[in-house]
N, C-alpha and C positions, 0 to 999 in steps of 0.2 A: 504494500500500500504506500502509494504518494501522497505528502499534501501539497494545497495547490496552494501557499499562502506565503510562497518566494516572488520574488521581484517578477524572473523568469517564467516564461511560458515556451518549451516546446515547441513548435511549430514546424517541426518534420513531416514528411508522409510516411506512410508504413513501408513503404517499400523496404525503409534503412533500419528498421528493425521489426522486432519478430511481435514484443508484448503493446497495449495497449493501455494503459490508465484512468477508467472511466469514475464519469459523475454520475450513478445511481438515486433516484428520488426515495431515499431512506436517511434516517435520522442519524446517519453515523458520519463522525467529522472528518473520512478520508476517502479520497478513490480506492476503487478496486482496480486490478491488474487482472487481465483476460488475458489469454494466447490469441493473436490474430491467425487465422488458417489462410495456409497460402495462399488458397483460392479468393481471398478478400486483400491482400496487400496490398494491391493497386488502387484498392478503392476506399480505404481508409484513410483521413485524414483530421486535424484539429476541427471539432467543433459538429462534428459528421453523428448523427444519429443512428445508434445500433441497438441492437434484443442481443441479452444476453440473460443467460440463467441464473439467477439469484436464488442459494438457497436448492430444497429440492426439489420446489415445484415453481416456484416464481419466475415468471416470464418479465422483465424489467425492459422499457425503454430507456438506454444511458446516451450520455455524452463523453466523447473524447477528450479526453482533456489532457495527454500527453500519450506520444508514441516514443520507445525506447528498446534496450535490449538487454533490459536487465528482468531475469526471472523473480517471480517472489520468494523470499524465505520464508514465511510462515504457513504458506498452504500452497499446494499446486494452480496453478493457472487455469480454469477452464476456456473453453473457447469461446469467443465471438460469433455468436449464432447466424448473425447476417447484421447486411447494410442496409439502412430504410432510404438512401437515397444516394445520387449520384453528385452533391453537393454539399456543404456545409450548410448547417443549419444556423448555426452559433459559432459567432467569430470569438477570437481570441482575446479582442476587448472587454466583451460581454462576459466571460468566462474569469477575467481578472477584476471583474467589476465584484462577481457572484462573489469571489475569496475574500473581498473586502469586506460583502455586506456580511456574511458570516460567522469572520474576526468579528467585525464591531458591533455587529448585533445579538453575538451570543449563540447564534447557531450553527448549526451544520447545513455544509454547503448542497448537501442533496435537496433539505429543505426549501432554500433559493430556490434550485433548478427548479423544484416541485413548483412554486411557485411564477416562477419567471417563464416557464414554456406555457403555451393556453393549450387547453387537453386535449384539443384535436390533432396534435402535433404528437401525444405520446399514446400510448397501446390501448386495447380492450382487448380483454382473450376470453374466448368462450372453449367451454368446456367440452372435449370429444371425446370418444374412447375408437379402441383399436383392438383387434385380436392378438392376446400375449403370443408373440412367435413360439414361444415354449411350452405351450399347454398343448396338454395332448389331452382328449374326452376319457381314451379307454384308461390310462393310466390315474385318474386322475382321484388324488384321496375324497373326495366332496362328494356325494350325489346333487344333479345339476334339478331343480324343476321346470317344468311343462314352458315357462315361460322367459326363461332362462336360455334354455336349448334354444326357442323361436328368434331370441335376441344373437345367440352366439350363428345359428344359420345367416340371421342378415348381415351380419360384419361377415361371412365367408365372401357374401356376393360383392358387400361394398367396403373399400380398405378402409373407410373410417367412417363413424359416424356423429352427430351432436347427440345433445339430450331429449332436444326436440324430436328429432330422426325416431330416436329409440320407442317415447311417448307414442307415438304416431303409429310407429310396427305393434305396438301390444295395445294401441287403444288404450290406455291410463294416461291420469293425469300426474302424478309423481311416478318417476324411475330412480331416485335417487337412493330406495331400499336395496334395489335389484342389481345397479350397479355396485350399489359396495358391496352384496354378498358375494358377484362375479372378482370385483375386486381381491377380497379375503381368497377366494377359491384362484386364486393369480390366474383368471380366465381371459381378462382383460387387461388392458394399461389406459389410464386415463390420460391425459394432454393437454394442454392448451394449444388452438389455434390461434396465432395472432394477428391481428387486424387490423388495419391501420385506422385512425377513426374519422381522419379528415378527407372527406367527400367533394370533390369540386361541385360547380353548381354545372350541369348538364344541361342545354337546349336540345328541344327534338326539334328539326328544322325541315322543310320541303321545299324542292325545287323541283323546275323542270330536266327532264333527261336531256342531254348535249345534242339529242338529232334536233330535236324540234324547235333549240333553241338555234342552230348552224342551217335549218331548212324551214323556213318561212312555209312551202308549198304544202309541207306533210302537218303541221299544225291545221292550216286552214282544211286542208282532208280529214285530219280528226275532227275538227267541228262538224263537217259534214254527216260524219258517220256516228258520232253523240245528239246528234241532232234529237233526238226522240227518248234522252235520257237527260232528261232538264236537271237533275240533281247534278251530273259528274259535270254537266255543262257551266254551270252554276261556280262551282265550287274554279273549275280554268278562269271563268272569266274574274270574277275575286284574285285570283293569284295572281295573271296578268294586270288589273289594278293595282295591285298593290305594288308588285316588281314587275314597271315597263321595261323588259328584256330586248324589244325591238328598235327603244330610243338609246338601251345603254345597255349592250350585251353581258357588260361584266356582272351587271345587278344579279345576275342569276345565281353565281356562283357561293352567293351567302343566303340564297332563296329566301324562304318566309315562314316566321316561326309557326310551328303546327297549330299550336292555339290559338290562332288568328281566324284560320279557319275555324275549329270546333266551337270557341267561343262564339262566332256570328251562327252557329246555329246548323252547319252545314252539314251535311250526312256523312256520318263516321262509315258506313259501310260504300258509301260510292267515291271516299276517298283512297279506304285501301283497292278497295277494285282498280283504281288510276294506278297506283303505286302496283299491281300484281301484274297490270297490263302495259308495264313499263314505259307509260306516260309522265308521270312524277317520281321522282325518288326523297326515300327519306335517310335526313343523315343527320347526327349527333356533334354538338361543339361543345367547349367550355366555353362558359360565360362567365364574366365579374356579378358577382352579389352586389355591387353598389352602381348606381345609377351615373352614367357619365352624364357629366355638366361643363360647362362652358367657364373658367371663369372671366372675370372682367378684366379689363387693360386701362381703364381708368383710375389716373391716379388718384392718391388720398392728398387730399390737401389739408395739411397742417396748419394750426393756430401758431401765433407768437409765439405763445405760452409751448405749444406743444414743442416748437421746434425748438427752444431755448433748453427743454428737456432731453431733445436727442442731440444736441452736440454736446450736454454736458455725458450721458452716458457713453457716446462714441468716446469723448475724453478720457472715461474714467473705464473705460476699456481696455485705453492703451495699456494703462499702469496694474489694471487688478480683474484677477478673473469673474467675479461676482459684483453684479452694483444692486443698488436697490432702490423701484422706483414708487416713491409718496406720493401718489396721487389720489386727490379725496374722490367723492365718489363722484361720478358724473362727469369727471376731469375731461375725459377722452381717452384714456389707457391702451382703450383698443384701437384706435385709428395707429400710433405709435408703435403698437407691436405690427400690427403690419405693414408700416415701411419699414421695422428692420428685421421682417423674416423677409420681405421681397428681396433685401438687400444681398441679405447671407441667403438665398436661393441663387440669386444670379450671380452669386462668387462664387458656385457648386458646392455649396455646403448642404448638409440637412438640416432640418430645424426642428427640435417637438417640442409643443407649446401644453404644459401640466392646468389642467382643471380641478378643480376639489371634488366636483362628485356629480351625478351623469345631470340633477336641474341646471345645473350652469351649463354644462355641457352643448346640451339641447338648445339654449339660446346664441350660446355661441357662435357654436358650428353653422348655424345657417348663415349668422354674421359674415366667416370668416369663407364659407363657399359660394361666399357672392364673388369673392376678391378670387380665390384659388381653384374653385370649380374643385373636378375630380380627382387632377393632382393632391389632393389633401386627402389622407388619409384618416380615421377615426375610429377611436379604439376603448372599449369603455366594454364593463362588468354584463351589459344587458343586451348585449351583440351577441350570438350566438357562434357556440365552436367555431365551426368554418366560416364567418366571417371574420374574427381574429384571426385565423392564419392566413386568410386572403389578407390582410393587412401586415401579415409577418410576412410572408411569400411577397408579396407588393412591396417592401423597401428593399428583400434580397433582390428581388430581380429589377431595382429601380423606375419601378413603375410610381411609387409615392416618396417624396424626399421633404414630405411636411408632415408631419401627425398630430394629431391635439388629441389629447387623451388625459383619463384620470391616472391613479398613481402607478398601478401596474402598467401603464404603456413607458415607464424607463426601464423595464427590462425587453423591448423591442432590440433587434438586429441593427441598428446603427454601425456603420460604418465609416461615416465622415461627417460624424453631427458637429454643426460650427456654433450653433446657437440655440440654450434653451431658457425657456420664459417658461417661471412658475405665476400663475395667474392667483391673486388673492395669498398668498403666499402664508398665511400668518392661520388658514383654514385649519382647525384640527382635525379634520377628514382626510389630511394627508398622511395619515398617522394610522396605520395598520395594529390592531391589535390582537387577532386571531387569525390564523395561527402564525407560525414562524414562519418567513421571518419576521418582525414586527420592526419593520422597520417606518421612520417618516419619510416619507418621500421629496421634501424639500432638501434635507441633505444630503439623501439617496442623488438627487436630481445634481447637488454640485460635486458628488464624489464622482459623476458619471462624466459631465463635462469634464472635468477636469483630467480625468484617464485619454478622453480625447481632446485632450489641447482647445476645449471649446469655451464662449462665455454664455454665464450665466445670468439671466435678469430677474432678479422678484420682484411682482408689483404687490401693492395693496394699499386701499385709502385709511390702514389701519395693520403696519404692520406687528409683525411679534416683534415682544421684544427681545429676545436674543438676537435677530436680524437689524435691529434700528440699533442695539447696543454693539456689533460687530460696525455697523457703516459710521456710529458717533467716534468707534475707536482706530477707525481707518483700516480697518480689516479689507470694507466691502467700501465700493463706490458710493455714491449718492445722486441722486437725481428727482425733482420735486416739481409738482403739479399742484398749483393752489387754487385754482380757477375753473369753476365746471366752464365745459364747454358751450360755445355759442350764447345763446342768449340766455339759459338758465340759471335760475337763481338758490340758493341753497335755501331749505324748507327750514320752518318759523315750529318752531318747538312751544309745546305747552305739557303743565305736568301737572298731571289731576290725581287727589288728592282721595282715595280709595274711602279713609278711613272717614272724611269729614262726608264724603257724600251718603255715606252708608249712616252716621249719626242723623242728617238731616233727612234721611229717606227719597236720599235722590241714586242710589245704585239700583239700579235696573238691572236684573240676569247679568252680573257682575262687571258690567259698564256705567262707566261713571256718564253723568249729565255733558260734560263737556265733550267724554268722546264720541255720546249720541250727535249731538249738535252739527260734530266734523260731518261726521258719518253721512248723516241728512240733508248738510248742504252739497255735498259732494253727489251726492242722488238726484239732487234736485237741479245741478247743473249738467248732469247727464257724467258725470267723472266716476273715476272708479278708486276702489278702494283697497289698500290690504289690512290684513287683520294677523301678528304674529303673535303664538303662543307656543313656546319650546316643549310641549309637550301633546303627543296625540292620544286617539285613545276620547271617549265620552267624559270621564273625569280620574283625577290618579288613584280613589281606590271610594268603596261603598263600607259604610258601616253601619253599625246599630245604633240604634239613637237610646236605647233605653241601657244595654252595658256595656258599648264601647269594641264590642266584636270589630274584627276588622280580615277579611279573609289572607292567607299567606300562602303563594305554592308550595305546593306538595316535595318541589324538587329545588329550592332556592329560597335562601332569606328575603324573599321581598313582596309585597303586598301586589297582590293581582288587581293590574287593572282596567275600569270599566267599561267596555265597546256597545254606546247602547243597539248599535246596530247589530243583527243576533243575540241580542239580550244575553251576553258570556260578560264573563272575565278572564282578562289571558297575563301573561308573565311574558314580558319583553324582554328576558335573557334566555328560556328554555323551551318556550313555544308553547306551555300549559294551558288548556282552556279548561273550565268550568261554567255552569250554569248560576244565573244568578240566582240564590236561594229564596224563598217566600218568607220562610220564616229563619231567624236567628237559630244556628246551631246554637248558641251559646245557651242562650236565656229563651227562646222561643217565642220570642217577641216578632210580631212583621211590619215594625218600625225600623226597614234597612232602607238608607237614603244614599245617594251618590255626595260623595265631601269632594272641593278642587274641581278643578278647571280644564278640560282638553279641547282640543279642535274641535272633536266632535260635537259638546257640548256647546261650544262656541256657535260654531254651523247652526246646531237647532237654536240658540236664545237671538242671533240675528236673524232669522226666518218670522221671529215673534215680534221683534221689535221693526221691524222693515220687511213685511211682508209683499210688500212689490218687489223689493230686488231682487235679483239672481244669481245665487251665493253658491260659491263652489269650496272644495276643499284639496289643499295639496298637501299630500301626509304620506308616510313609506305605506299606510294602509288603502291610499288612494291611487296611488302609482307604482303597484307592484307589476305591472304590466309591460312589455317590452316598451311601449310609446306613452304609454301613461303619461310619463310628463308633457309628452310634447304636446296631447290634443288638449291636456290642461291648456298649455301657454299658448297652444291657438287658438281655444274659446277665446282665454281670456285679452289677449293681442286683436284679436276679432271684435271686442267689445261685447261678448255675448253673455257674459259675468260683468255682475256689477263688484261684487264683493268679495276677496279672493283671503281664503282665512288657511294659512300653514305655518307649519314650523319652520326651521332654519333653513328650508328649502326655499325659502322666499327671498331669505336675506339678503342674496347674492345675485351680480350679474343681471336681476331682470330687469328692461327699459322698456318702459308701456309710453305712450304720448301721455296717455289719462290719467297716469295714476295722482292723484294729489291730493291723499289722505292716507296715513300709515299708522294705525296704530300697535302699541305694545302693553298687552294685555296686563303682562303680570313682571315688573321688572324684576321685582325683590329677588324673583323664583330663582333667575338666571344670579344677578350677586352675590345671594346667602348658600353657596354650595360650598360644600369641605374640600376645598381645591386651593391651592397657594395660586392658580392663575383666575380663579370666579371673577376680577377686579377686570382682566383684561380682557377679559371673553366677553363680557356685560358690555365695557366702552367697544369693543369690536361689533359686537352678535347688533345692537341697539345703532349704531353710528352707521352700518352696514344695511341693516334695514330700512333706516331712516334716509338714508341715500335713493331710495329706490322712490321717491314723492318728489313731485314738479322738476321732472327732466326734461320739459320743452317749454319753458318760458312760464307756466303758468305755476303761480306761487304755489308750492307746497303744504301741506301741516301734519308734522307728526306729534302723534299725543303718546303720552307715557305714561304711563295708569302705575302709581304707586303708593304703599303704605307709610311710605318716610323720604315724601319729593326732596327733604332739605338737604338730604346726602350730597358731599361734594361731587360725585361722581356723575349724577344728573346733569349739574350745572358745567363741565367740564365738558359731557358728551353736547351741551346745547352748544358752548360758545366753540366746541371743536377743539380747544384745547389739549390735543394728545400728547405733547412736549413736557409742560407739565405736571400732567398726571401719568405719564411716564416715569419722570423725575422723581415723583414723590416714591411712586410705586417701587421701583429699583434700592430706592433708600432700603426700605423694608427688608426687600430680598437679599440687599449685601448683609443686612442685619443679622438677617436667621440664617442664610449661608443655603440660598434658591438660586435655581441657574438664572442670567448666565455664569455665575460667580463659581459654581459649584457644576458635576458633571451627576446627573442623580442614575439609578440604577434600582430597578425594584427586583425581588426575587419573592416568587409567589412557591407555596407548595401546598397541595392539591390532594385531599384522601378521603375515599368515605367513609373512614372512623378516626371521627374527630381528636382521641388521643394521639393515634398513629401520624394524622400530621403535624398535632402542635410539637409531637416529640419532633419529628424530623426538621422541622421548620429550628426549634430550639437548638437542633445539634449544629446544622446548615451555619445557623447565625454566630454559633461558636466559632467554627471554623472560619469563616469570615471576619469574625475580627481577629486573629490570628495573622491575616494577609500582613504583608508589610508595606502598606502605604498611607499617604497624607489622608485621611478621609471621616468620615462620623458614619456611625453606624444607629439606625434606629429600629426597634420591634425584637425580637417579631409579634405584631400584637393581629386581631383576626379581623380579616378583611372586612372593607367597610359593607362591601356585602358577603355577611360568613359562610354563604352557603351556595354556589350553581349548580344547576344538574345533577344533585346530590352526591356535589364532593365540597368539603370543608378547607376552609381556602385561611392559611395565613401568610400574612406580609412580612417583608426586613426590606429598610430602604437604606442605599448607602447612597453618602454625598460623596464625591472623588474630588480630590483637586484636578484642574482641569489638564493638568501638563499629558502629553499625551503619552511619555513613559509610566505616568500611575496609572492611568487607561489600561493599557496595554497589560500591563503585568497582573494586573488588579481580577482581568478577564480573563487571562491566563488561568492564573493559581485557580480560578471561580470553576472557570470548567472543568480542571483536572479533580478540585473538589465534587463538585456530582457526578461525577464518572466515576470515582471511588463510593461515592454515597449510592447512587444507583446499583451498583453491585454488592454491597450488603445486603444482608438475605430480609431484614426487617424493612427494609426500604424500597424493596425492588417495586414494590408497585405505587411507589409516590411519584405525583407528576411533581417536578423540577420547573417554573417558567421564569425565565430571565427576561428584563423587559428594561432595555436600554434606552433613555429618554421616554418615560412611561407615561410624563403628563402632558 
């Protein structure tokens, strides 16, 4: 076994030596070593996709990740089963990218790959059997039954069969008894077949056959003689319409997709009749899944303001690979990133532009395919397998040299990326929590530039502060937008007062009087509204009003809650549903009320209080659908929603002409969180959504609905202030020793008997402080939620000092530490999660 976590990479063919050193999608932190067979030498190289046997029944799809000629010492070699293609899949950037993310994030490099190929690119194996060459009937110790014999006769006739096969020959619905007892009786061998799982997309196509298109005379003779079959006549002249072969002979030769036909109605029997009588022929292409588009040659014409922004980042180019561009919301951001992906396009560079998550996505992308057409490739979670490799496949064979994509498109086939823009930058949705590797994808994104000599741009009208505190210390560039663009003006904030309108009985269905008011006039001028609450779901949980019940999953410390659509309650970390109860298990009362505030809720008390408008909802429960978001954002772009009520799906990215009312339901909810960042997420999540009100000239208003308006933070987020409430904020954090001061590190451990982890988590944090570096050590005390999917979860959080030799060594010693702890016999089934930059 090699590791892959030297400067060096390999980049031999196999020709020049015998072994192979693969990346396996398995939790272990080294390649394996295969024998290459000489019948594959020529065709192995770095980064090339192959099946190899893992184990004694596992069919794995690996990566190359170095060729050599050194045998293994610790086990023999097996072979390299084959080659899945006749190119690289994964160049050797991407491969030295993976060794990074899995130093620094704590994991094993199979994990990466797992993560960074999209699964149409790795195997599915279905299960066959075969006749054991060595079984003989008459010899055989076992008496075989009736049905057994019937299965061993059909593998005489056919060398292999599935499961299905087998089912089918005996008429049953399960074979899996029958095969294991042939199994036990060594009558059979089981197998995997393997499959590739990514599917091109396939047109069925028709044309005309070459005489009739090279002879004019014999078509007009077949008419003659179809004359009295109006169907097949029917169906020529449609195709003729469609491909004038007589004005432009070439047109023939990509004929006319079959469903052109069938769809208008035409008779499926008198077309194959054309096709039998060797009049039309039918024939098969690949097509792209994405619709080609034209894009524009019109340029972007820049502001003052904007242009004053790109020569300072071209400036702060020269000198630093990363700059970072402030610009508040409405600025223009996006007219600026696309003069300088057009730029680094036309220097033959590639460019991927990072999104937070597919709502932004969706508005984007149509933004940015007005300007790049089909050249721009898109790559996002709700694209299905073979469209993500067509998008992988599409930069290998440079058919897309642009991509905008959420966090997994930096693990894409780049090759000469010169330029990448994290959009919103400061988004905590760039931040992977499940499973490994968990990494954040902003500085995933500058580890990745930087392997390719590339620059990197963050934008945001609100960024993090570890990014604003690297650009204050001249780490990172700077570059600033103070000015919404064109004629718009930034929206007039008001902050209404929860607690005083609910003493004087002016809170209505948990709106206060002032933000009915907005709401109303905004209806009545025909404008539209948004409505944000960071939480979906009818209300966060239902109780008893007479003892205080309150229901808890079954499988998780946390209160179920309540979707009145389907009258359930569900658990938003394990997927648990229940019914709502009638009566109190507790006390047996059927005094159970919904307590708190959700979208849902929301939804219904605006339907009561403005029952003429046309109120929609964007919520992960609303747009679980492949387009979900989008026909959301076309109603409501369309104007066909007056009133658009979601969670932090709103905040970001959208620009309506009409919107010019935003409110925010419940501030406190989003500040009062046990987070050392609640302070900036609140001035972020609030300043971000409040940006999305009077983006085309017509005055703005967002209301703020809170229990304690006088908070500084309110008055900070109105006058825009983020410098200093930055300032103040950071004070705090050099105080308690919070990044960016500090490098933090969480280690969670995972069991479902709650002694067994706190022991483990207690031994864990021993040895942990033990390590020898600059650092504080905290916990291990039980996770703020102690309980998912019923495993018992305790924390230890270490602060590191930031030098990047305590890093280093810090992560060292940590791994070598659970790799000892996991091979104790008391611990072996304790999950380990290491969680590097966890907040």
């Amino acid at each position: 076994m090699e590791t892959l976590f030297g400067d060096q990479l390999e980049q031999s063919v196999a020709s020049s030596g015998s072994f192979a050193d693969i990346i396996l999608p398995v939790p272990i932190p080294k390649m394996f070593t295969y024998k290459i067979p000489r019948s594959l030498k020529e065709e192995i190289g770095i980064g090339y996709r192959v099946i190899v046997q893992f184990g004694k029944k596992k069919i794995l799809t690996g990566i190359v990740g170095k060729v050599h000629q050194k045998p293994p010492t610790a086990y023999d070699a097996k072979p390299i089963l084959d080659v899945l293609e006749s190119h690289a899949s994964v160049n050797p950037v991407q491969i030295r990218f993976w060794a990074w993310m899995a130093q620094y994030y704590c994991c094993h490099i199979g994990e990466v790959m797992n993560a960074a190929l999209p699964s149409g690119l790795k195997l599915s194996s279905e299960s066959k059997i075969q006749l054991n060459p060595t079984f003989d009937p008459d010899t055989c110790a076992y008496p075989l039954d009736e049905r057994e014999e019937v299965l061993l006769k059909a593998l005489q006739k056919k060398e292999e069969m599935s499961f299905e096969d087998c089912e089918s020959v005996l008429g049953i619905k399960s074979i899996h008894g029958i095969i294991k007892s042939l199994v036990i009786k060594e009558a059979v061998v089981v197998f995997e077949q393997v499959k590739e799982k990514y599917s091109p997309k396939v047109e069925n196509r028709i044309r005309l056959t070459s005489n009739f298109v090279e002879d004019k005379s014999s078509l007009e003779k077949l008419f003659h003689e179809i004359s009295t079959k109006p169907k097949q006549e029917e169906i020529l002249l449609k195709y003729l319409q469609e491909v004038p072969v007589y004005r432009q002979a070439g047109l023939n030769k990509n004929g006319l997709e079959k469903k052109v036909l069938t769809d208008a109605g035409m008779s499926t029997s008198s077309l194959k009749t054309l096709i039998k009588n060797g009049v039309l022929e039918e024939f098969k292409i690949i097509v792209s899944r994405f619709e080609d588009e034209a894009g524009s040659d019109s340029p972007i014409v820049l502001t003052h303001k904007q242009l004053e922004a790109q020569v300072k980042i071209k400036e702060a180019f020269e000198k630093k690979h990363t700059v970072l561009l402030h610009g508040i919301t409405g600025s223009g951001k996006t007219e600026l990133y696309i003069t300088l992906i057009q730029e680094a396009l036309q220097g033959g560079s590639q460019v991927l532009m990072l999104l937070p998550e597919i709502a932004l996505t969706t508005h984007m992308v149509s933004r940015l395919r007005q300007v790049f057409g089909s050249s721009m490739g898109v790559y996002h979670s709700k694209y299905s397998d073979n469209e993500r490799v067509e998008v992988w496949n599409g930069l290998l064979s440079g058919k897309f040299s642009f991509v905008v994509g959420v966090r997994s498109s930096i693990f894409l086939p780049f090759d000469s990326l010169g330029l990448l823009i994290v959009d919103e930058e400061h988004e905590s949705s760039y931040k992977q929590y499940d499973p490994a590797p968990r990494f954040h994808a902003r500085d995933a994104a500058i580890m990745l530039a930087w392997l390719h000599q590339a620059k990197t741009l963050l934008g945001s009208a609100t960024p993090s502060f570890e990014s604003f505190y690297n650009a204050r210390t001249d780490k990172y560039g700077y570059a600033s937008l103070d000015k919404r663009y064109g004629e718009a003006q930034l929206p007039e904030f008001h902050l209404a007062d929860m607690l005083i309108d609910k003493k004087k009985n002016l809170l209505k269905l948990d709106f206060t009087r002032l933000m009915r008011e907005k709401i109303q006039e905004a209806l009545v001028n025909q404008e539209q509204v948004l409505i944000f609450q960071n939480r979906r779901g009818y209300a966060p949980y239902v109780s008893c009003e007479d003892c205080g019940w309150i229901p808890e999953c079954e499988h998780c410390d946390v209160s179920l809650t309540y979707h009145q659509f389907g009258e359930e309650m569900r658990c938003h970390y394990c997927g648990f549903r229940e019914k709502v109860p009638h009566v109190c298990p507790g006390c047996g009362s059927s005094k159970i009320s919904a307590v708190g505030v959700g979208t849902e809720r929301i939804e219904e008390s605006l339907s009561l209080l403005f029952p003429e408008a046309r109120i929609a909802r964007m919520d992960l429960d609303t747009t679980r659908s492949k387009y979900g978001y989008q026909r959301l954002l076309d109603d409501f772009g369309a104007g066909n929603v007056d009133i658009l009520v979601g969670t932090q799906m709103i905040t970001k990215g959208l620009d309506f002409d009409r919107v010019t009312v935003v409110g925010v339901m419940d501030a406190d909810r989003i500040l009062y969180f046990p987070d050392f960042r609640a302070g900036e997420r609140a001035f972020q999540q609030i300043t971000q959504v409040a940006g999305r009100a009077g983006r085309r000239g017509k005055k703005g208003h967002v209301v703020i609905q809170s229990r304690r308006p006088e908070q500084a933070i309110f008055h900070q987020i109105i006058s825009g202030d983020y410098r200093n409430f930055y300032l103040q904020e950071m004070g705090e954090r050099q105080r308690f020793f919070y990044p960016p001061f500090v490098k933090m590190i969480k280690v969670s451990t995972r069991h479902k008997d709650y002694k067994t982890a706190e022991r483990a988590a207690r031994h864990l944090h021993n040895l942990m402080a033990e390590i020898q570096v600059k650092k504080i050590l905290l916990g291990p005390e039980k996770g703020l939620i102690g309980k998912i999917k019923n495993q018992y979860i305790f924390e230890s959080v270490v602060k590191l000092d930031r030098s990047s030799h305590a890093q280093a060594h810090f992560k060292q010693e940590l791994q070598q530490q659970l790799e000892a702890l996991q091979a104790e016999k008391d611990f072996r089934s304790v999950r380990f999660i290491v969680d590097v930059d966890p907040y």
